[in-house]
VOMARTI-552177 format. One line per 10 residues: number of its first residue (from 1); their letters; for each residue x, y, z of N, C-alpha, C. Coordinates in nm, 2 decimals, always signed. Example, Ala and Ser with C-alpha at 12.3 -4.5 7.8 and 13.67 -1.06 7.14 Angstrom:
2
1 = as = +1.32:-0.57:+0.78:+1.23:-0.45:+0.78:+1.32:-0.33:+0.78 ~ +1.28:-0.22:+0.71:+1.37:-0.11:+0.71:+1.29:+0.00:+0.79
END
This chain:
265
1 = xxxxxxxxxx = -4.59:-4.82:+4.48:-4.68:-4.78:+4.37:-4.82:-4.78:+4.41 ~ -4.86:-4.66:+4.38:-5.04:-4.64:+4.43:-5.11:-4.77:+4.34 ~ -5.20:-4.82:+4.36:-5.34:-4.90:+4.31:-5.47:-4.80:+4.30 ~ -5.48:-4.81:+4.17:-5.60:-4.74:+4.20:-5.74:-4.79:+4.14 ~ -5.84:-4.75:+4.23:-5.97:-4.84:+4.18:-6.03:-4.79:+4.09 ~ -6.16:-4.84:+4.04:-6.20:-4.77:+3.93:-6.27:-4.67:+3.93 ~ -6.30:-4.65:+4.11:-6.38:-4.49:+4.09:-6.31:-4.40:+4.12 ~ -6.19:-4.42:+4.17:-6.04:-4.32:+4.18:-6.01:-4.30:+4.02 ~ -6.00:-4.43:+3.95:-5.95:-4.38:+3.83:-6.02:-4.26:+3.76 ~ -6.15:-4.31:+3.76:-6.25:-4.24:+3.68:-6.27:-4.05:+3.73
11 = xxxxxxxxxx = -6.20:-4.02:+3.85:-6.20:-3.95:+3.94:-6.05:-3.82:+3.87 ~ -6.00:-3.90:+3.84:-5.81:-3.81:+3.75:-5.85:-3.71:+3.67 ~ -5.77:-3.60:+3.68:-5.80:-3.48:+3.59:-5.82:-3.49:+3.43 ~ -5.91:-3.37:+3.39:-5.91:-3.41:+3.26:-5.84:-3.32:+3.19 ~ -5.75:-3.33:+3.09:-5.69:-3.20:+3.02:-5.76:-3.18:+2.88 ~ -5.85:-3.07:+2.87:-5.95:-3.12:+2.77:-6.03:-3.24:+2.77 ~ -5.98:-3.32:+2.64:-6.05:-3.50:+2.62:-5.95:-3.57:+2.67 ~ -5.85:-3.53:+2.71:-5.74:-3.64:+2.76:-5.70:-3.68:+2.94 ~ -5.74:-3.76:+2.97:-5.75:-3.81:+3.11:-5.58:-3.82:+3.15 ~ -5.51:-3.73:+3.25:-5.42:-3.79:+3.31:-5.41:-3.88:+3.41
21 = xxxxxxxxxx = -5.32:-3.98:+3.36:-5.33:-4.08:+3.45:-5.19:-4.09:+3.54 ~ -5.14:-4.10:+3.64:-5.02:-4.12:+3.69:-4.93:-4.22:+3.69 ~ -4.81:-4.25:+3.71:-4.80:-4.41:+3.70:-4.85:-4.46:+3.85 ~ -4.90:-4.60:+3.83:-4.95:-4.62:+3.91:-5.01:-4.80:+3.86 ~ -5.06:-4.88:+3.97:-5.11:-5.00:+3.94:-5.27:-4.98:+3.88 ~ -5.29:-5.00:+3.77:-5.44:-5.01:+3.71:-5.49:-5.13:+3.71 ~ -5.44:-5.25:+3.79:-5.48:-5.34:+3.73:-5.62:-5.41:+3.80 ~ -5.66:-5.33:+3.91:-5.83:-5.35:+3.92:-5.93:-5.29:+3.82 ~ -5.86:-5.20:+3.68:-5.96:-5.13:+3.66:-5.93:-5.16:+3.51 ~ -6.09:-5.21:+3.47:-6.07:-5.30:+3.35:-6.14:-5.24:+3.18
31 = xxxxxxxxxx = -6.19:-5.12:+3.25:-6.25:-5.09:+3.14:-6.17:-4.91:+3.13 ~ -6.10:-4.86:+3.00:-6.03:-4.72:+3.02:-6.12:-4.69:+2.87 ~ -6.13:-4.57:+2.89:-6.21:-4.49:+2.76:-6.10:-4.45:+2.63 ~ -6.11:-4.34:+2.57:-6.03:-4.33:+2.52:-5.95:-4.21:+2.58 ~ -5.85:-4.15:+2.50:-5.75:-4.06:+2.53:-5.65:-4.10:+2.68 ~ -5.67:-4.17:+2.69:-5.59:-4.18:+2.86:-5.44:-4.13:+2.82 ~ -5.36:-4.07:+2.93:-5.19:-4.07:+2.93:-5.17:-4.17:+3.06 ~ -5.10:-4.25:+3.05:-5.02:-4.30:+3.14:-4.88:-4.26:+3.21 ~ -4.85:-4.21:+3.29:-4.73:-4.27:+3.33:-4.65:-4.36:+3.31 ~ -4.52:-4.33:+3.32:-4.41:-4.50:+3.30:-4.41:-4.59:+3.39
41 = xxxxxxxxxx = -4.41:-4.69:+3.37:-4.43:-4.81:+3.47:-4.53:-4.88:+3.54 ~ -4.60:-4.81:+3.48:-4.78:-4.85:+3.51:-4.75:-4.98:+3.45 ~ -4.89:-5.07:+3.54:-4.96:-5.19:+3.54:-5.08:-5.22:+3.51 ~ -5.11:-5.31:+3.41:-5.25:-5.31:+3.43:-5.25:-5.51:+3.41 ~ -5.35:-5.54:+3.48:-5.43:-5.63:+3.45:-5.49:-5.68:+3.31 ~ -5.54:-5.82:+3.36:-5.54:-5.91:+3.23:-5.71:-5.85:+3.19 ~ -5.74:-5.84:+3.05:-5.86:-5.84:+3.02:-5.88:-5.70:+3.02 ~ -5.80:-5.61:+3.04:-5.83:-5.46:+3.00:-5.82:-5.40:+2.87 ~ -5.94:-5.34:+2.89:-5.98:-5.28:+2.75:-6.00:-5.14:+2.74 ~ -5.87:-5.08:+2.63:-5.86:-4.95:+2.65:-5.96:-4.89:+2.50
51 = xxxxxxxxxx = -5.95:-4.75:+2.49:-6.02:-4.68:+2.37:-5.93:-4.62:+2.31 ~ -5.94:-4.59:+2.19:-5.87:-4.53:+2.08:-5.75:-4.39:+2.14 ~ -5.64:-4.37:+2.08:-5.58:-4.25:+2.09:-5.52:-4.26:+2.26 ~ -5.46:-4.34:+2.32:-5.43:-4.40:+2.42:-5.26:-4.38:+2.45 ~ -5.20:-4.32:+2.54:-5.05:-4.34:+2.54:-5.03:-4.38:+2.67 ~ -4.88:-4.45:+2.63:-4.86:-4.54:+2.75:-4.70:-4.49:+2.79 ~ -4.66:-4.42:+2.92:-4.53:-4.44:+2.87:-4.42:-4.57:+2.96 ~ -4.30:-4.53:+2.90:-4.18:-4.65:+2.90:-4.23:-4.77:+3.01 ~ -4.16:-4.90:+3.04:-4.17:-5.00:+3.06:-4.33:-5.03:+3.16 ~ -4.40:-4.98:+3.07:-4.54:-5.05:+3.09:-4.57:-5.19:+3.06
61 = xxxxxxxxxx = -4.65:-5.21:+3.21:-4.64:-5.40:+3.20:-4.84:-5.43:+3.15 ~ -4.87:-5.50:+3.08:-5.00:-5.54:+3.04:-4.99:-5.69:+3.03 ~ -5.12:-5.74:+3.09:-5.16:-5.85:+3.14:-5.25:-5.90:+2.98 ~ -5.29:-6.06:+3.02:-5.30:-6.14:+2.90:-5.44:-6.06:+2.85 ~ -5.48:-6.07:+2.72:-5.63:-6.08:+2.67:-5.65:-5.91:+2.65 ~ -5.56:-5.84:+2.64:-5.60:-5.67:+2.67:-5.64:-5.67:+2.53 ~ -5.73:-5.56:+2.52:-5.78:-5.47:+2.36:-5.73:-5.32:+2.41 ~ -5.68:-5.30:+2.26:-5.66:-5.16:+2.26:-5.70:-5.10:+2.10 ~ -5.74:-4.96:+2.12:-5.81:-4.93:+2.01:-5.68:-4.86:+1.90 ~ -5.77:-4.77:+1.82:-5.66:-4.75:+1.73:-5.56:-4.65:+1.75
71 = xxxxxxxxxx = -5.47:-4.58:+1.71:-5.34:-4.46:+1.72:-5.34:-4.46:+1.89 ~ -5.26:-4.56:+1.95:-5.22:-4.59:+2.07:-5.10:-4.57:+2.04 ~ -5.02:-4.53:+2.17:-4.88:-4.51:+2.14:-4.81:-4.57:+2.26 ~ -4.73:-4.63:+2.27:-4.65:-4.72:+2.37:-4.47:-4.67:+2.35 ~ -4.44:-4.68:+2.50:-4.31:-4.63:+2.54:-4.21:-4.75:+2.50 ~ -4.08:-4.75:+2.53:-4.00:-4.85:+2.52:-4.04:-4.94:+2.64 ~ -3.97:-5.06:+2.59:-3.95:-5.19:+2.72:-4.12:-5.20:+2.73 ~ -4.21:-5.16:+2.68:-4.32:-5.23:+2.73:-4.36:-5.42:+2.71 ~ -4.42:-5.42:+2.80:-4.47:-5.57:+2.82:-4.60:-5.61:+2.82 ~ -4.61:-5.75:+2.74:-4.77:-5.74:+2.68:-4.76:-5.88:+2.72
81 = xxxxxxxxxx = -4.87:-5.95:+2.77:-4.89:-6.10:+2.77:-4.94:-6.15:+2.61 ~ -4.99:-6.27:+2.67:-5.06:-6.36:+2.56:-5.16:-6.27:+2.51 ~ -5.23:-6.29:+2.41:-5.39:-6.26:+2.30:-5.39:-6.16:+2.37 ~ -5.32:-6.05:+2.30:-5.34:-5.88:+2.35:-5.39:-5.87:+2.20 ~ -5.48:-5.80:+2.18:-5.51:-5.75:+2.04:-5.49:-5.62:+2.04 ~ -5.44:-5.56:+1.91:-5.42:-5.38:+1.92:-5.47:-5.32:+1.76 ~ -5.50:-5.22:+1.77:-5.60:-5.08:+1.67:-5.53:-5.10:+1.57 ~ -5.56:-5.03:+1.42:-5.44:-5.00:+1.36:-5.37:-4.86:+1.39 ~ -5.26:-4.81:+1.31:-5.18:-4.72:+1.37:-5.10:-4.73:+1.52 ~ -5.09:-4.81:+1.55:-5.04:-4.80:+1.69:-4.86:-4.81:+1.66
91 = xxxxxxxxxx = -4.85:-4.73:+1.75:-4.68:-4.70:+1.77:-4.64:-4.76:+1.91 ~ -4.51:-4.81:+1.87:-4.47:-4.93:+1.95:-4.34:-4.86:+1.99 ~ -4.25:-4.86:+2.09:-4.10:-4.76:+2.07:-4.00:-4.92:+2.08 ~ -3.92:-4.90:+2.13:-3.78:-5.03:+2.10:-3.78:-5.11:+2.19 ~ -3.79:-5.23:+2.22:-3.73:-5.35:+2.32:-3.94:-5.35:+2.37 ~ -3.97:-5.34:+2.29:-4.15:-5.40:+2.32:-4.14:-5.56:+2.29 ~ -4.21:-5.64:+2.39:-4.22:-5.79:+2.42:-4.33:-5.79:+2.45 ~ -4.37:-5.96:+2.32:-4.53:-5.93:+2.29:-4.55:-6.10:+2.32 ~ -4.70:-6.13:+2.44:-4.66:-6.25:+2.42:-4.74:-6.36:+2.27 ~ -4.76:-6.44:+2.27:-4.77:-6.52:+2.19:-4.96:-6.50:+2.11
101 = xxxxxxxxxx = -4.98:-6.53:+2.03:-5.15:-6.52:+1.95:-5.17:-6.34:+1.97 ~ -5.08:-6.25:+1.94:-5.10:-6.10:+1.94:-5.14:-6.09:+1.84 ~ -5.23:-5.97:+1.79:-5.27:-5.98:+1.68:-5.27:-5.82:+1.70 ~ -5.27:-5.75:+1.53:-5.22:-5.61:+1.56:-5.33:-5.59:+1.39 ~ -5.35:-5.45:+1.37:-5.40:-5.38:+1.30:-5.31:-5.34:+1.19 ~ -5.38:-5.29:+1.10:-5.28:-5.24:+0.99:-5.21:-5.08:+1.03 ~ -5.10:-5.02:+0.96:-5.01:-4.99:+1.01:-4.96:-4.92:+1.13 ~ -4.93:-5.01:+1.17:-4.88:-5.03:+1.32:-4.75:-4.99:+1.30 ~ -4.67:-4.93:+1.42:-4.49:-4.94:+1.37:-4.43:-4.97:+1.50 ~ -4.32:-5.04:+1.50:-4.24:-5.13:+1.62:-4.13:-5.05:+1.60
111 = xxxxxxxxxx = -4.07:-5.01:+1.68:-3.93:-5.01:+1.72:-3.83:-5.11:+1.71 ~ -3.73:-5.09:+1.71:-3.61:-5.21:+1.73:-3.61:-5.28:+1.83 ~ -3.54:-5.43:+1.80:-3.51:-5.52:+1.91:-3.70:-5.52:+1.98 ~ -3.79:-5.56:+1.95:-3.89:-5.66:+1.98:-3.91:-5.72:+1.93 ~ -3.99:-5.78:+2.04:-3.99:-6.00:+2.05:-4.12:-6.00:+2.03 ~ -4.19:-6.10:+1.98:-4.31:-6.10:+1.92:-4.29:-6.29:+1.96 ~ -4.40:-6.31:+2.01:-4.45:-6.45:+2.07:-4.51:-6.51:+1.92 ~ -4.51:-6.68:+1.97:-4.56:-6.78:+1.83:-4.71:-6.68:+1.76 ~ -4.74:-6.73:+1.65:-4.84:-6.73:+1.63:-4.92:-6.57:+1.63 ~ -4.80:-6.45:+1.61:-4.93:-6.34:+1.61:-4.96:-6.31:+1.46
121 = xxxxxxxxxx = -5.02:-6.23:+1.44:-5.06:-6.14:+1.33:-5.08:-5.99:+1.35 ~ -5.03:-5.99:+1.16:-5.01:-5.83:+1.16:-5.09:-5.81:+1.06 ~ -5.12:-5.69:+1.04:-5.23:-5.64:+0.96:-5.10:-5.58:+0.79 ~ -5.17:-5.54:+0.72:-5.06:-5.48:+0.61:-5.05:-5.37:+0.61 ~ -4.94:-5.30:+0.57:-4.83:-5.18:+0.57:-4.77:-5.14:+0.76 ~ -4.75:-5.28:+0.81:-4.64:-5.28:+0.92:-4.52:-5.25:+0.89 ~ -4.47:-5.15:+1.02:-4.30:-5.15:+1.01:-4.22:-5.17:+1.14 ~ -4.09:-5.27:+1.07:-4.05:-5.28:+1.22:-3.94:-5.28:+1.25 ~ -3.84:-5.23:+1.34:-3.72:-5.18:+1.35:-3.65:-5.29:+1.33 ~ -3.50:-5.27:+1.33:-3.40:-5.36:+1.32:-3.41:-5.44:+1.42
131 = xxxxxxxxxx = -3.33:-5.59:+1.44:-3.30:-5.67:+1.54:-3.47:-5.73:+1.60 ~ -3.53:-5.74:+1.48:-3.66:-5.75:+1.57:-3.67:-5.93:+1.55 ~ -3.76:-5.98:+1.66:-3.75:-6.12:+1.64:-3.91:-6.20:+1.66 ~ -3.91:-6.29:+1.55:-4.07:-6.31:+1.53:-4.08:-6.50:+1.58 ~ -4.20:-6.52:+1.64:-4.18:-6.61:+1.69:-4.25:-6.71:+1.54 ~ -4.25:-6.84:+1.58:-4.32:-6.96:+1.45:-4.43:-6.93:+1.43 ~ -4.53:-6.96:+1.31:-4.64:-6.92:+1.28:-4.71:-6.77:+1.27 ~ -4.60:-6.68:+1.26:-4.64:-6.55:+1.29:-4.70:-6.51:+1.07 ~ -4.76:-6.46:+1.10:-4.85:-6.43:+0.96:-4.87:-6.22:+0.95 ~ -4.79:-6.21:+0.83:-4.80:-6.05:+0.80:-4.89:-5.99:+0.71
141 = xxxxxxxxxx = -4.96:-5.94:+0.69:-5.01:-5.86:+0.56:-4.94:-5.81:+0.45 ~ -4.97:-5.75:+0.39:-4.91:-5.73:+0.24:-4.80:-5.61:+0.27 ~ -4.75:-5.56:+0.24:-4.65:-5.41:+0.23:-4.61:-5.40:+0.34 ~ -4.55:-5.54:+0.41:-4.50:-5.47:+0.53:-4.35:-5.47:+0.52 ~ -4.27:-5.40:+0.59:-4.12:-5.35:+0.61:-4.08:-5.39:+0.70 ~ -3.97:-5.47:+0.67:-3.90:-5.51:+0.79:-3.69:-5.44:+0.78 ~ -3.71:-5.42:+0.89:-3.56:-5.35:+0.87:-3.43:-5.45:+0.91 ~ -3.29:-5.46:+0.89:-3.19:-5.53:+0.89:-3.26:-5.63:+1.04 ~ -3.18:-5.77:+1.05:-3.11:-5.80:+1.09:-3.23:-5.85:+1.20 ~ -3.37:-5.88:+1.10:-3.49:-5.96:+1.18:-3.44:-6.08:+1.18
151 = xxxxxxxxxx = -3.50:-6.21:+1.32:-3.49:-6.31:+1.29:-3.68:-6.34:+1.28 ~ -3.70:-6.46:+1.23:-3.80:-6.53:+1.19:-3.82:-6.64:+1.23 ~ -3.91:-6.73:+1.30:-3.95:-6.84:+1.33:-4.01:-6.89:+1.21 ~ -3.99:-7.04:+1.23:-4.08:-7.12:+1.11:-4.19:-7.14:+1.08 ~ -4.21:-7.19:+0.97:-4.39:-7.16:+0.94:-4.44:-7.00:+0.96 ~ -4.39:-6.93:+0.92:-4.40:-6.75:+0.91:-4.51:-6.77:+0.72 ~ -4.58:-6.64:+0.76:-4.64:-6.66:+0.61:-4.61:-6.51:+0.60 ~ -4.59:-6.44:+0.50:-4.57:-6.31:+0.45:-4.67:-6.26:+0.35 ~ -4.76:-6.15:+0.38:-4.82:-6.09:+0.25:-4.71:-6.04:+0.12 ~ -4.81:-6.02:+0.02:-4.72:-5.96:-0.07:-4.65:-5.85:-0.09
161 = xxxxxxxxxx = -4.56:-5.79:-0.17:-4.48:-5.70:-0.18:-4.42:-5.68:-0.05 ~ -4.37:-5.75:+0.05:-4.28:-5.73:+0.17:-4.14:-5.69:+0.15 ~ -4.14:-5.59:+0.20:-3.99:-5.55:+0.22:-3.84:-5.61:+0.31 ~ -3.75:-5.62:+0.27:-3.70:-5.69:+0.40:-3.51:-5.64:+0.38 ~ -3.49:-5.58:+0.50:-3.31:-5.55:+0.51:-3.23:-5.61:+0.51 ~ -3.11:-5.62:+0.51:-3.04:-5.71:+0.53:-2.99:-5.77:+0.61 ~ -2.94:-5.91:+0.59:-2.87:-5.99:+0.71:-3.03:-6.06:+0.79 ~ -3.14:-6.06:+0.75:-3.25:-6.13:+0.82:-3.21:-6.29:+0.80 ~ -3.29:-6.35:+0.89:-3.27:-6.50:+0.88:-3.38:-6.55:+0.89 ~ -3.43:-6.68:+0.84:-3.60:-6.76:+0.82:-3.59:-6.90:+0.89
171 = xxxxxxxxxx = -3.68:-6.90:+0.93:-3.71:-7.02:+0.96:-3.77:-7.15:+0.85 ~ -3.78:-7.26:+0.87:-3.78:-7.38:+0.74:-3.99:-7.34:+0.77 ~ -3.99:-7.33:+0.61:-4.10:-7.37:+0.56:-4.19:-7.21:+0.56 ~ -4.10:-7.13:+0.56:-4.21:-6.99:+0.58:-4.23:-6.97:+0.47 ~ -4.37:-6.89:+0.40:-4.44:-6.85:+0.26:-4.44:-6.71:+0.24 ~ -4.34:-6.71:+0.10:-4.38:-6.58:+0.05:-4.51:-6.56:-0.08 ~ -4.53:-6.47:-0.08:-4.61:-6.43:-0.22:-4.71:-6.53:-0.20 ~ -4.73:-6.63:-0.10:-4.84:-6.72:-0.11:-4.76:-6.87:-0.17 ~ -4.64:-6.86:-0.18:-4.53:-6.98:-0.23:-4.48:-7.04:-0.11 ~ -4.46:-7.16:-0.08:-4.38:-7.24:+0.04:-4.24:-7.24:+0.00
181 = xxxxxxxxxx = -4.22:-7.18:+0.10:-4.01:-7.17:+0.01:-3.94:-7.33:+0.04 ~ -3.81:-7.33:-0.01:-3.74:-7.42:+0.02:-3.69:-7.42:+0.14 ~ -3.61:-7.53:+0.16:-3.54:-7.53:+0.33:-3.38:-7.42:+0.29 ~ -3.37:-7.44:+0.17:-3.23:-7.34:+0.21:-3.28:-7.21:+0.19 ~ -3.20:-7.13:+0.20:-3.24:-6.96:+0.20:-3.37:-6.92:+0.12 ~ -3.46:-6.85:+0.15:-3.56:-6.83:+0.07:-3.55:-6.75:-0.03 ~ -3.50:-6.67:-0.05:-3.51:-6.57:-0.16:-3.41:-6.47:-0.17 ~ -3.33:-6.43:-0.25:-3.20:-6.35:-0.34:-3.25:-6.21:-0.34 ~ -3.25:-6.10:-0.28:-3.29:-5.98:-0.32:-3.15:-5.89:-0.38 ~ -3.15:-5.91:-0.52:-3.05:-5.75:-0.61:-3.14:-5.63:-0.61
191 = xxxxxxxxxx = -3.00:-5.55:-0.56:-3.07:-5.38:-0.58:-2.97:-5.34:-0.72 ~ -3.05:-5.25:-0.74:-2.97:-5.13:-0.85:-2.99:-5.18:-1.01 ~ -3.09:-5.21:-1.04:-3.10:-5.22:-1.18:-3.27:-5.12:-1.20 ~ -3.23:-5.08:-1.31:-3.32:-4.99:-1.40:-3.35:-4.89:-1.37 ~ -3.41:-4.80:-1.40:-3.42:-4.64:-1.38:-3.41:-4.62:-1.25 ~ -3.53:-4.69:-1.16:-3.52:-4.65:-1.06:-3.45:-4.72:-0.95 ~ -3.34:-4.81:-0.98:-3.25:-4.88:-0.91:-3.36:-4.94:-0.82 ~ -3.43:-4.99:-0.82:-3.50:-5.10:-0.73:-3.47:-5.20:-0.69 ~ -3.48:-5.32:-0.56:-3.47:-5.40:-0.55:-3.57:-5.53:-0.60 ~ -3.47:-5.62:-0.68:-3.55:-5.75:-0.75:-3.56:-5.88:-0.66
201 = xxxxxxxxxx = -3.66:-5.91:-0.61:-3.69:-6.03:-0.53:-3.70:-6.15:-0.61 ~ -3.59:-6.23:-0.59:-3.60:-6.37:-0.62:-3.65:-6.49:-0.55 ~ -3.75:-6.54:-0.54:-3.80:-6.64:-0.41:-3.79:-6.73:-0.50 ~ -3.70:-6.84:-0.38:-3.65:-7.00:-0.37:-3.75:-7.07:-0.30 ~ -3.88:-7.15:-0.41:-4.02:-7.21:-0.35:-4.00:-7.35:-0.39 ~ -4.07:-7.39:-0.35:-4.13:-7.56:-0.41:-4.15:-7.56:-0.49 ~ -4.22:-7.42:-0.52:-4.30:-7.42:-0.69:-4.22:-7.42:-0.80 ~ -4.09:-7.36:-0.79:-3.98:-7.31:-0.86:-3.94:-7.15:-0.79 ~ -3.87:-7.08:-0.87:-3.81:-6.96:-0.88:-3.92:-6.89:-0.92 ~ -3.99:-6.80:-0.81:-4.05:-6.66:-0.89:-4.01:-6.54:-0.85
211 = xxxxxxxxxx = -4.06:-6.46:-0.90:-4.01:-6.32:-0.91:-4.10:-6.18:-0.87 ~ -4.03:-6.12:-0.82:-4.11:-5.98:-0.78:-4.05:-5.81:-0.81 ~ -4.08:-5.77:-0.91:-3.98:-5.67:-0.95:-4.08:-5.55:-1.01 ~ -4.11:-5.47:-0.87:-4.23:-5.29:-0.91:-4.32:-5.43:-0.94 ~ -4.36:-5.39:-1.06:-4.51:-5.45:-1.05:-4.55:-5.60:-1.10 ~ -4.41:-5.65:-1.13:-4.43:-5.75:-1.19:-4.44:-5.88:-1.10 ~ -4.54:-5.99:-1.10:-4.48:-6.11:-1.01:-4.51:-6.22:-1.10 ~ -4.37:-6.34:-1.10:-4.43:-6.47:-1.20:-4.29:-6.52:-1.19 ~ -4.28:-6.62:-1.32:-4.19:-6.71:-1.28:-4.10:-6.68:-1.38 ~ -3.92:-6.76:-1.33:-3.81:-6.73:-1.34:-3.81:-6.64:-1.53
221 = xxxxxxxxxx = -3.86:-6.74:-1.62:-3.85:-6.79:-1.79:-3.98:-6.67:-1.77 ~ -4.07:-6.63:-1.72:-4.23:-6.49:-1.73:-4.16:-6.39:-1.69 ~ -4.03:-6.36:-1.66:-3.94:-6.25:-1.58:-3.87:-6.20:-1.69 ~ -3.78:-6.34:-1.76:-3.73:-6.29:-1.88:-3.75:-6.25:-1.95 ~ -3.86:-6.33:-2.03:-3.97:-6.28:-2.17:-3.98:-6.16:-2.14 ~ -4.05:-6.11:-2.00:-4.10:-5.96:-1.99:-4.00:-5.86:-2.04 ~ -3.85:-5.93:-1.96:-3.76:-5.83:-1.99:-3.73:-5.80:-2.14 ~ -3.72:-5.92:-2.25:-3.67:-5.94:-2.38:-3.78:-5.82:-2.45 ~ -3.95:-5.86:-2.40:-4.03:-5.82:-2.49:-4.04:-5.66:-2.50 ~ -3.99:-5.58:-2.36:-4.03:-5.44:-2.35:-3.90:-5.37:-2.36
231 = xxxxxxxxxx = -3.78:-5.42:-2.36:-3.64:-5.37:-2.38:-3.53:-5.42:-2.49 ~ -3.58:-5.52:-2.54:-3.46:-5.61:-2.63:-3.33:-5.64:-2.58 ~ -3.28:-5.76:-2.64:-3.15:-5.83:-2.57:-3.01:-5.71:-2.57 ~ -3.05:-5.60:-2.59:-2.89:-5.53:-2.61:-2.90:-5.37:-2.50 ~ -3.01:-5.38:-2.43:-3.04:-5.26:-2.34:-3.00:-5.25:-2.22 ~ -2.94:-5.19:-2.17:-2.85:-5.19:-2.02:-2.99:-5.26:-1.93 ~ -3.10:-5.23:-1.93:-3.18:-5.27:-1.86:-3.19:-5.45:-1.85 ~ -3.17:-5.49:-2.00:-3.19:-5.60:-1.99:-3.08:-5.71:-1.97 ~ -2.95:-5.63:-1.99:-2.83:-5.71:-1.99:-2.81:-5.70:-1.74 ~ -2.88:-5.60:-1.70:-2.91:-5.58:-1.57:-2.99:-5.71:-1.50
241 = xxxxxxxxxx = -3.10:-5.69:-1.56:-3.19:-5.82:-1.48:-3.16:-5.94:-1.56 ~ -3.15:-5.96:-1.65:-3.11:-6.10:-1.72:-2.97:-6.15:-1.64 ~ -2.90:-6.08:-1.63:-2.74:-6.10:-1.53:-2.80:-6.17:-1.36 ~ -2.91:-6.05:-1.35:-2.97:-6.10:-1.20:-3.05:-6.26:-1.20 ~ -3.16:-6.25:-1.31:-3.19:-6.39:-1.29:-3.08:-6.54:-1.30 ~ -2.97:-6.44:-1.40:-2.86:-6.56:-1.40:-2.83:-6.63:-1.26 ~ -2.80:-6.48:-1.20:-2.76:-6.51:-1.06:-2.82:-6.62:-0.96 ~ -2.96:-6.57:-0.99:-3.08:-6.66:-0.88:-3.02:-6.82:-0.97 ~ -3.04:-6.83:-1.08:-3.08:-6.94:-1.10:-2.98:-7.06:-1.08 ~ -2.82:-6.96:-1.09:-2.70:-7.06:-1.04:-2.71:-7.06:-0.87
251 = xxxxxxxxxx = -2.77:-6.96:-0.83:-2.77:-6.98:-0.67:-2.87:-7.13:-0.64 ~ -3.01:-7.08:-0.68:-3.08:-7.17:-0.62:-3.10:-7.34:-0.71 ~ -3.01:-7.30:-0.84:-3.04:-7.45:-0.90:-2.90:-7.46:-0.98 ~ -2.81:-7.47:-0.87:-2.65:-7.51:-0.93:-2.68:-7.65:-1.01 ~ -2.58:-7.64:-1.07:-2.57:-7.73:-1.20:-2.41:-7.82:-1.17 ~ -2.42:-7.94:-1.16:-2.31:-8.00:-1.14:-2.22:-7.91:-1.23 ~ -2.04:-7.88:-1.17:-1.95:-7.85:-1.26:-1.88:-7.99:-1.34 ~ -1.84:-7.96:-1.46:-1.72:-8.07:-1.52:-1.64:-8.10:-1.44 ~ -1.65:-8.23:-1.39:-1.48:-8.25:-1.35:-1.35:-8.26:-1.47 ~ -1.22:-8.23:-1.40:-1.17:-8.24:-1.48:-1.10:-8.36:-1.54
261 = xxxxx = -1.06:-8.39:-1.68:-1.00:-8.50:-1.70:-0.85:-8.59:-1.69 ~ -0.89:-8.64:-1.64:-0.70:-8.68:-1.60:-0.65:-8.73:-1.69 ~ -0.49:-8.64:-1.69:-0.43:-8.61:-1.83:-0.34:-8.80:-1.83 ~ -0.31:-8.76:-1.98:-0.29:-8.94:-2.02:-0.11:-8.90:-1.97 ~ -0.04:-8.78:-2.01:+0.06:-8.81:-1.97:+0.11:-8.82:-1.89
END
């Protein structure tokens, strides 16, 4: 693989505003403008700092401490070390491995199957493919989406209104809505009640049982009222979610059953 220096680099054709770049080792050259195209399999060194509107393609390797600006677009299998910080909008493709203190912009979008190191952050309205896996202490912004079958490290904090698919798993002590969940499962999500069949979030906190449903957020008994006061006890709507909170509340606060009594005869 060629190495190339930084007055070679600076030297690569221009197409318009966009610099092609080949694949190739970049990792003496620390400072890249914006628009660059890479090649696949390119290298770069730790401490490089690219500019806005930047593409990378497939298993590109990047070194610790890189910046990159905003609507950057990244191939599959890329590799990122430790405290890489990235733009918002940046597009991520599938099997991207991020190391640890990453920290990302608001709407960014990941592919499937990446690994995300302890401790990064995400900006709000992230999306990120299925099978994706988040390390401990990892902290999201509000509206972000997560698709089936994430895992989660512990101590995770979630902004509000988070989306999440199914079959995900949590680690002990992650926060939703700004609540410290319990150690068993955090929270009950039912779909298909009310006009617009939405899904109803039940989170299992320290605080108690609160709730997240369209616009509403509060607690188990502020979920019901709401329902009683704007539909009355006899409306498919309300016989829907009042059935749902039933649900949460025998899930997350079972109630000893009767044993039974042993007969005299």
């Amino acid at each position: 693989m060629k190495k190339f220096t930084k007055e070679e680099f600076e030297l690569l054709p221009l197409r318009g505003v966009i610099r092609l770049c080949p694949t190739g080792d970049y990792t003496d050259v620390k400072k890249f403008g914006d628009c660059c195209l890479f090649g696949p399999n390119s290298e770069f060194g730790s401490n490089s700092d690219f500019g806005s509107r930047s593409e990378f393609g497939p298993n590109s390797e990047f070194g610790p401490y890189c910046e990159f600006g905003s609507n950057s677009e990244f191939g599959s299998n890329s590799q990122f070390g430790p405290d890489c910080a990235f733009g918002s909008n940046s597009d991520f493709g599938s099997r991207s491995e991020f190391g640890p203190n990453s920290e990302f912009g608001p709407y960014c979008e990941f592919g499937s199957n990446s690994e995300f190191g302890s401790n990064s952050q995400f900006g709000p309205y992230c999306e990120f493919g299925s099978r994706s896996e988040f390390g401990p202490n990892s902290e999201f912004g509000s509206y972000c989406e997560f698709s089936s079958n994430s895992v989660f490290g512990p101590d995770c904090e979630f902004g509000s209104n988070s989306d999440f698919g199914s079959r995900c798993t949590f680690g002990n002590n992650c926060r939703f809505e700004g609540f410290a969940s319990r150690e068993d499962y955090p929270f009950l999500a039912l779909a298909g009640a009310g006009s617009c069949n939405r899904t109803t979030y039940f989170f299992n906190t320290v605080s108690g049982i609160k709730v997240r449903s369209a616009c509403f957020f509060g607690t188990l008994d502020e979920f019901k009222e709401q329902v009683l006061e704007e539909v009355g006890p006899e409306h498919i709507k309300a016989i829907q979610y009042l059935g749902m909170a039933g649900i949460a509340e025998a899930t997350f606060n079972p109630q000893p059953q009767p044993q039974p009594q042993p007969s005299i005869l």
